[in-house]
Every structure is written in structure tokens, then in C-alpha cells.
N, C-alpha and C positions, 0 to 999 in steps of 0.2 A: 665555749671558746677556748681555742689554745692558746698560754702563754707562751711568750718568746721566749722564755728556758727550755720548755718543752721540743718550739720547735726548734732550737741551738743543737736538742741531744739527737737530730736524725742529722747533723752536719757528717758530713765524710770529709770534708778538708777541713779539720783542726789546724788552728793557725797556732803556732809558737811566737810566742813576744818576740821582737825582733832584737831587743836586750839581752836575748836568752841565746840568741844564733852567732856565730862566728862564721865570717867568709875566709876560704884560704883563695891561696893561690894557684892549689892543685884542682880546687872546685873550677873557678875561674877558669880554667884551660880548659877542663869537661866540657862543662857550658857552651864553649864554642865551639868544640870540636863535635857535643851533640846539635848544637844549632847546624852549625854545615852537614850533619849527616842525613839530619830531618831535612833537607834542602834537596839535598840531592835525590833519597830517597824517592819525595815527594814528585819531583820533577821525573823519574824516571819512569813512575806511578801515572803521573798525566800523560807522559809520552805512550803507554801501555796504553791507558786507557782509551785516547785520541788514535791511534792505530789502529790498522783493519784486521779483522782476524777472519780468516775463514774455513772452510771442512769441506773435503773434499773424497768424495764418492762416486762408484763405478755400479751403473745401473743399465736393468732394461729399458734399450730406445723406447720411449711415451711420451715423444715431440712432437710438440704442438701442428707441426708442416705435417702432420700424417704418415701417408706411407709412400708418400709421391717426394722427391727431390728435382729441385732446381738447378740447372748448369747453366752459370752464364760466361759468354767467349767471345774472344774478338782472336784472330788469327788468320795470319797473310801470310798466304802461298804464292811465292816469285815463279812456279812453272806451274801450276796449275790455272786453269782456263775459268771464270766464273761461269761458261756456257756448259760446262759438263758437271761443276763444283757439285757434289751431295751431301747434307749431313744425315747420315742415318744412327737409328739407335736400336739397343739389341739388348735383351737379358735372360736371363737363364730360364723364366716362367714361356717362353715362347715369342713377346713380344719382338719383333721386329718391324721396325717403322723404317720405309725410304724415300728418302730425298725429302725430307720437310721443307717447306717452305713461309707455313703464316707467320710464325716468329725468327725467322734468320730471312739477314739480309745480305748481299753481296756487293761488291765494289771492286770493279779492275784496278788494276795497280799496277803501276812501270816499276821497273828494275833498282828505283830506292825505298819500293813499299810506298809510293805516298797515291793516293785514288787519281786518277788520272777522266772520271768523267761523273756521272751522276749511278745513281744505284742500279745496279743489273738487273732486271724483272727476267726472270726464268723463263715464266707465263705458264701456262696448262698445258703441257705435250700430250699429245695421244698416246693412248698405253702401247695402238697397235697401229705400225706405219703403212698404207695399203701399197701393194707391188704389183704391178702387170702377172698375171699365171706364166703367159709363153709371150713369147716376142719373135715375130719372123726376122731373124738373123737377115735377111737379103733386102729386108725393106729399112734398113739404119744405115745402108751406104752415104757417107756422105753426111752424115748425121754433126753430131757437137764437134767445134774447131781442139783441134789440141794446142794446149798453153804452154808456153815454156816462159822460164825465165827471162827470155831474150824477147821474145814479144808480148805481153803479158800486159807492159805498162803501154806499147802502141795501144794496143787492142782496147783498152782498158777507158786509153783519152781519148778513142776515136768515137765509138758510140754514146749514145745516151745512157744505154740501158747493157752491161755486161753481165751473164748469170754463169756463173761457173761452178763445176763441182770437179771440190780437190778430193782425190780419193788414193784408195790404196789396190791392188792388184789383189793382194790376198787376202784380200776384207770381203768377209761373206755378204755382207750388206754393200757394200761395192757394186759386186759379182750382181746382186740383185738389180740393182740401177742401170749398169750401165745400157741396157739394151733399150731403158723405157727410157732413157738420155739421152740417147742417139738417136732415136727416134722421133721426140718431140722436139730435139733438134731440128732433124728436119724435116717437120712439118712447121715450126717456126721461119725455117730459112725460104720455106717456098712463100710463105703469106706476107713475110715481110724483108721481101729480098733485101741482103746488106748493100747489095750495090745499088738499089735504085732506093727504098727505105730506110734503111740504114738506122733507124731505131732501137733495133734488139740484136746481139747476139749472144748465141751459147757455147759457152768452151769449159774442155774440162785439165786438170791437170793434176799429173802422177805424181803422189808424193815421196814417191820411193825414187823419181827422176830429179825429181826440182824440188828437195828438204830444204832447203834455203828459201824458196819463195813459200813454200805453205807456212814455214814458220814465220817469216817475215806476215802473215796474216792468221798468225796464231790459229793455223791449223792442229789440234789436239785427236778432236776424233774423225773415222771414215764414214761413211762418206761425208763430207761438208758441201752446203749449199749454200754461196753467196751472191749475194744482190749488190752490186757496184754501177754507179749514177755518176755520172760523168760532170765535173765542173763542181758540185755544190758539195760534193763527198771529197774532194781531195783537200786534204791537210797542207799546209803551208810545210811546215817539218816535218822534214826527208822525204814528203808526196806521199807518203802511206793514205791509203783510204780509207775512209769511215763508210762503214757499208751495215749490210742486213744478214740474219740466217735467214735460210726459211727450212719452218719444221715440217712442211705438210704431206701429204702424201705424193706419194711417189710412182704412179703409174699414169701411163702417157695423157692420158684425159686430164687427170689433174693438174700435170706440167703444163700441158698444152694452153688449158684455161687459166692457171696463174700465170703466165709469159703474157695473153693476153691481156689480161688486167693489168698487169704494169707496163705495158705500152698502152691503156688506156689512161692512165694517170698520169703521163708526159705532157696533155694538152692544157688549156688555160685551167683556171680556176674553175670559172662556170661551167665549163665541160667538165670536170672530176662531180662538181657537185651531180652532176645529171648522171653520172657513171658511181656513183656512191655504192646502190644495194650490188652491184658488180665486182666493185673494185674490195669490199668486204672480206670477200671468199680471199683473198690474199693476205690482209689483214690480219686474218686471224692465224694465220698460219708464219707469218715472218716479224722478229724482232729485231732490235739492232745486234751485231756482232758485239763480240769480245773486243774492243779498243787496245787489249792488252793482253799479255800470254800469262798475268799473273791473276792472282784475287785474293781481296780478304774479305771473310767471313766473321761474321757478329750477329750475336742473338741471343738465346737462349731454349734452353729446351729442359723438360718437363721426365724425367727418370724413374720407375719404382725403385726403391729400396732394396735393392737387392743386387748381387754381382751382372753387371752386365757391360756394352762398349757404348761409347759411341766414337763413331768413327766417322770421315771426312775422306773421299774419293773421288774419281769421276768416275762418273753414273750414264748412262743411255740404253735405252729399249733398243734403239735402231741406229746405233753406232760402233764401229771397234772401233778399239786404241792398241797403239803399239806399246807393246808391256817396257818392252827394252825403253821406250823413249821416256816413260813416267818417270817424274822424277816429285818427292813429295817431303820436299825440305820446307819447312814452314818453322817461322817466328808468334810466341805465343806472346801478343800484347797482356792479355787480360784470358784468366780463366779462376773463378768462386764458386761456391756450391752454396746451397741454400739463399734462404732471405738477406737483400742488404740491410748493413746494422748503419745507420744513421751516425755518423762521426762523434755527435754526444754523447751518444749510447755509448759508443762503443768507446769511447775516452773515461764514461763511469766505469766499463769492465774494464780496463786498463790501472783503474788505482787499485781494482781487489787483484787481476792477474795481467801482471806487468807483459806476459809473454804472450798471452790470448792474442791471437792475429799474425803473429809473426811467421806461420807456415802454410795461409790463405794464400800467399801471392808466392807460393814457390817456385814455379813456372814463368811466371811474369817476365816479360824479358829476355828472355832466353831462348835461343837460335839452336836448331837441328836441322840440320845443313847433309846432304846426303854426299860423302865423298868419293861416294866408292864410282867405278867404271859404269859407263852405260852400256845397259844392259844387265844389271846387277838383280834387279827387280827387287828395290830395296822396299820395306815396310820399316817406319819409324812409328816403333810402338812406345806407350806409358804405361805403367802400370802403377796406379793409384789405390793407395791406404786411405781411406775415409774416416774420421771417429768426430763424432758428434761433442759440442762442449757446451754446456748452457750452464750461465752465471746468474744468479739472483742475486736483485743490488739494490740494497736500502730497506726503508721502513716499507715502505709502497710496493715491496718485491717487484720492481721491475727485471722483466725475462729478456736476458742477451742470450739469441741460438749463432753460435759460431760453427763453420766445418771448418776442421784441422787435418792435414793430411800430410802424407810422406810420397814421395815420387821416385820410381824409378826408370830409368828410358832405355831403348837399348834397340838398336839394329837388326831388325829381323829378312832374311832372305825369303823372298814369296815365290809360291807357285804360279800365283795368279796376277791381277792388277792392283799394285801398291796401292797403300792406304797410310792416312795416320791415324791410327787408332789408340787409344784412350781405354785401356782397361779397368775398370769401378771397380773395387772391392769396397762394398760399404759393412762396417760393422753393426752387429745387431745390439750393442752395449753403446752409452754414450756414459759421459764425463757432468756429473753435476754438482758444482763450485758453489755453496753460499756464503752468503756472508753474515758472521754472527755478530749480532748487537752488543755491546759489553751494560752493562745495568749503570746508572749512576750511582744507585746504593750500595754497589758491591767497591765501586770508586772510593766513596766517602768511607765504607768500613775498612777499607785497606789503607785511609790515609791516618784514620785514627789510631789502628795497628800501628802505623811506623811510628807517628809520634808516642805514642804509651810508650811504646817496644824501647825505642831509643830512649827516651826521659826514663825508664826504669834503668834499664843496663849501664847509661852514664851515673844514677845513681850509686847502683851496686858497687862499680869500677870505683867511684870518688868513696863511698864507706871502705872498700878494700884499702885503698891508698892512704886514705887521713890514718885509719887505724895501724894500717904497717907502719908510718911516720911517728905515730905517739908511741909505738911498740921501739923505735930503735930509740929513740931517744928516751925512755924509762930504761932501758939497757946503759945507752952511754952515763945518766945519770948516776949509778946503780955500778959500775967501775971509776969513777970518781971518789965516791963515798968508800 
């Protein structure tokens, strides 16, 4: 057994009598001046250590999303048509994808941007539109009524059934129609005389004559084929009608036999039911019209990794457009790249980097508006910086994948049919932020540092001091004597 003398002699704080110590006044100020330093110290020490620190390094893209990227968009075109709208995408490996449809949707839209009816269905056009070979020119006498603005809306209220095609004179696809138009014109007019019938007729009209009335029905591309229904299609405000395309083939048997079918579907109910596997072939071939001369577009789409477009035009197999008349000024509500980050999440990467997200919605917002003269054949291009940021946050390493980007836009003059097109430059490096843990025990030995640290140096300072004080006064004593 060890005596308590024994273990008195491994003491490291030897106590001096307290008979034997003397307080000054100069100690007394130390004291408190090391008390407040150890204070401060110490709190500045918890603020360190309660703080977030992180490291920040520039690596090869090895994100999680693969080699595939995500675009999602919402964007309203005030002069484009949703009936010709296309989104296509394109990259440097070959891909070119057109006119997607299973994930974008569209919506007509009046002159304040707001949707003006229910969601546009495209439907499945045929790739190839069939055309009559020859047409005897002597047998179309007499053939489709010509429309003008001046009789257009008689005509229009007079029959049940009005089918018109607005076209253009110097539209190759025109040129093809008009002879299997006139034709099944009439051969309509004899089977269902308008004078004694009076069910159906067909007329066409020149858009290059009456620009005013095709746009007034949001004529975009040539030829156009509309179905106007007398009574249940006119709109209350300004009499504009709600009417149908029809996409389908276009030589005189098929005219002929869809003019049919929709004077078969004029009669009761029970007679369409009985006229159903008939009235089909029409069906498939006619949706409703554009409500509206504008559209917006929302969806997403699916990109490699690599420099490529995507772009947003109007599109058709078997339609021209007049270049002069495109006009492809569009407002960008919404455009992101990659996965959405959850507002939690993404408020945890927010306390390690305050600025993470702030150049996702750079587009947002913002109107490109085409000024220039028609005719200009303007293309409003972007050209996009992509670079990848992914943050690891906490114990749990949760992964925040953010895309960061820089934007430039700029006016471009076309050869061909405007577009707005979206230039990708993605980088093959990304940005990876973690966040470093601080230890508790590195806390605690840095707080015992300050206190030692400081309890020493106010020491040393008060022995400097006491002793210069007994040093001047043995001097003053010492000139007295």
C-alpha cells in the first residue's frame, strides 16, 4: 500500500500557504483581463467549430444520372401554332430525334400567354401524304367555291358542313392539292347539290389574297384543311369558329369518301351509331384546330452528355410555311437540367453553398421578342455553359446533383425556317463540394490551448510587472538613503 506522502510527492499543483501569497493590484487586473480573453477566445473557438467548412474540387463527370441528361421546359410561343409546334433534339454522336411527343405537351394560348382551351393532342400524322399521280385538268370545272373575306362568314353560316382549304399558290404541296380539290369538289357538288341538299360545301382560299382571314384562323402552314360546322362551332366572341384539321390523305377517293362521312354524321344519334365503322376513316384522320395562333410548350426530354440542340420549330411532312411570315419570339417560364432537388435538400446545400442554385433559373422569365422587319427570317439562338455541382452534406453523406449554367442569346439571320434553338455545351468535368466534419476532440484540445495559453502569458506579463515595480522602488529607496 501507498502512503499519502508517497502519493502527495506525484502532486504537480503544489499549493503555497495562502499566508505565504500576497495579491496586488496589478495581478487583479491580469485576472480579468485573462478571464475576458479566455471568453472571448473560447467563443470564437465554438463559433469555428459550429461552422461549416468545406473542400472544394474539379473532377471527372462519374454522376450518378449516367450519361443521359434531363431538360425540363415550359415555354410560350405568342406566333407559333401548336398544330405545326416540334421539339426536336440533335447532338454531335448522330442523334437526331423529331418532333417528340410522349413527354411534351402543348397548349394554345391568346395574345396574354394564358391557355385558352385544353391540351393540344398532335395525334400520329403519316409520315407520307398520298396525292392523286395526274388529274384531268377539264374534269375540275366548276370544282371547290373560292372564299374571300367578304363571303367566307355567309358561306360559313349558311351550311352545316363548310370544308375549306387555305392555301398558298407557291406551295408545292398546294400545287399538288389543288386539282384532287377541285375535283372532289365536284363530285361532292353533284351528289349533294347545295341548292337542293345543301349539307356540304367545299371552298378554298388564297392566302396570299385574304392574309387577314387565314390568320384570323390561324393559318401557319400550306395547305391547310378545315372542317367548320355551322351553329354548335361558332363562338359567342367576335364569331371566330372552333373548327377541325383534317390530316389525311389527299387524293380525290379519299376526299371524296371523307366529305362523305361527315355528311354522314350530321343525322340523329342512332344513325351515326349505325354509320360508326364508316364514319372512323374520318376520325382518324381529323383533330380539332389550333383555337389560337400561339402555344406553349412543357415537358421534358431526355439528352446525351454531350454538345448537342435542342431546338423548337414548326415541323410538317406535307406542309410549307412562309419563311418571311415565322416569327419565333418566345417567353421562357421555366427551363432545369438534371434531377429536381426536393426544397429540403436543396436548403441543406444552401447552408454549405449559399450560391448553389442561383444560376438554374437564369432564363426564367425572360422574353426574346423578335424586332426586327418581316421577313427577316430571324433564328433566336442560346448558347449554353453546362457544368455539373454535386454537394455532400452531413454524416449520412447525402448527394445534392445541381446543373449550373451561363447563358448566352443572340439574333441569328436563317437561310431556312426559323427556329429557337438551345445550344448544349455540356462539360465533361464537374464541381465536387463536401463538407468536412470538425472532430470534438480537436474542439476540446484547442480550448484547453487557449486557457493554458492565456493562464501562462497573464502569468509571465504579472511576474514581469510585479518585479519591474519592486525593481523601481529599491531604486527610489536606494536615492533616498
Amino acid at each position: 500500500m501507498f502512503s499519502s506522502s508517497k502519493i502527495k510527492s506525484v502532486d504537480f499543483y503544489r499549493k503555497i500557504p495562502r499566508d505565504l501569497t500576497e495579491a496586488s493590484l496589478s495581478g487583479a487586473g491580469l485576472s480579468i483581463v485573462a478571464a475576458l480573453s479566455m471568453m472571448f477566445l473560447f467563443g470564437m473557438e465554438l463559433n469555428t467549430y459550429m461552422s461549416v467548412n468545406t473542400s472544394t474540387s474539379v473532377i471527372v463527370d462519374k454522376s450518378s444520372d449516367g450519361e443521359f441528361l434531363r431538360i425540363d421546359f415550359n415555354i410560350s410561343f405568342p406566333a407559333l401554332s401548336c398544330e405545326f409546334a416540334s421539339v426536336d433534339v440533335s447532338d454531335v454522336l448522330g442523334t437526331n430525334r423529331l418532333n417528340l411527343t410522349k413527354t411534351v405537351r402543348k397548349f394554345s394560348i391568346d395574345s396574354n400567354l394564358r391557355p385558352n382551351g385544353a391540351e393540344f393532342h398532335s395525334g400520329s400524322a403519316a409520315n407520307i401524304v398520298k396525292h392523286d399521280n395526274e388529274v384531268d385538268e377539264e374534269s375540275i370545272e366548276g370544282g371547290a367555291l373560292v372564299l374571300t373575306a367578304h363571303n367566307f362568314d355567309k358561306y360559313a353560316h349558311q351550311f352545316p358542313l363548310t370544308v375549306v382549304n387555305f392555301y398558298a399558290p407557291w406551295c408545292y404541296w398546294s400545287q399538288r392539292l389543288r386539282p384532287s380539290w377541285d375535283k372532289a369538289a365536284k363530285t361532292i357538288k353533284e351528289r349533294y347539290d347545295p341548292e337542293i341538299d345543301g349539307r356540304i360545301i367545299m371552298g378554298k382560299v388564297d392566302c396570299t389574297e385574304d392574309g387577314d382571314l387565314c390568320r384570323r384562323h390561324h393559318i401557319q402552314g400550306y395547305p391547310s384543311i378545315r372542317i367548320f360546322r355551322k351553329g354548335s362551332d361558332v363562338r359567342s366572341d367576335h364569331g371566330h369558329h372552333e373548327h377541325e384539321s383534317y390530316y389525311g390523305d389527299r387524293d380525290t377517293d379519299t376526299l371524296v369518301k371523307t366529305m362523305e362521312n361527315l355528311v354522314a354524321s350530321l343525322p340523329s344519334e342512332s344513325q351515326k351509331l349505325a354509320l360508326e365503322d364508316k364514319s372512323n376513316v374520318t376520325a382518324n384522320t381529323k383533330r380539332p384546330a389550333p383555337s389560337a395562333g400561339g402555344c406553349r410548350i412543357e415537358g421534358h426530354v431526355r439528352v446525351k452528355k454531350v454538345p448537342g440542340n435542342l431546338i423548337i420549330s414548326a415541323r410538317s411532312d406535307a406542309h410549307s410555311f412562309d419563311v418571311s411570315q415565322m416569327n419565333m419570339s418566345h417567353v421562357i417560364h421555366h427551363l432545369s437540367f438534371g434531377r429536381k432537388v426536393s426544397p429540403r435538400v436543396m436548403s441543406d446545400a444552401k447552408r454549405l453553398i449559399p450560391y448553389i442554385g442561383s444560376s438554374h433559373d437564369r432564363l426564367n422569365g425572360r422574353s426574346f421578342i423578335n424586332t426586327r422587319d418581316v421577313g427577316a427570317n430571324v433564328t433566336l439562338e442560346h448558347y449554353l455553359q453546362i457544368v455539373k455541382t454535386e454537394v455532400i452534406t452531413g454524416n449520412d453523406y447525402q448527394l445534392v446533383e445541381e446543373y449550373e449554367y451561363t447563358a448566352h442569346s443572340n439574333v441569328v439571320q436563317s437561310l431556312h425556317i426559323p427556329v429557337a434553338k438551345f445550344r448544349l455545351e455540356l462539360s465533361p468535368m464537374q464541381v465536387l463540394i463536401t463538407e468536412n466534419q470538425k472532430s470534438f476532440s480537436h474542439f476540446i484540445t484547442n480550448v484547453c490551448a487557449i486557457i493554458g495559453g492565456v493562464f501562462t502569458v497573464a502569468g509571465i506579463l504579472d511576474s514581469i510587472l510585479h518585479n519591474t515595480v519592486r525593481l523601481i522602488k529599491k531604486v527610489e529607496l536606494g536615492k533616498n538613503f
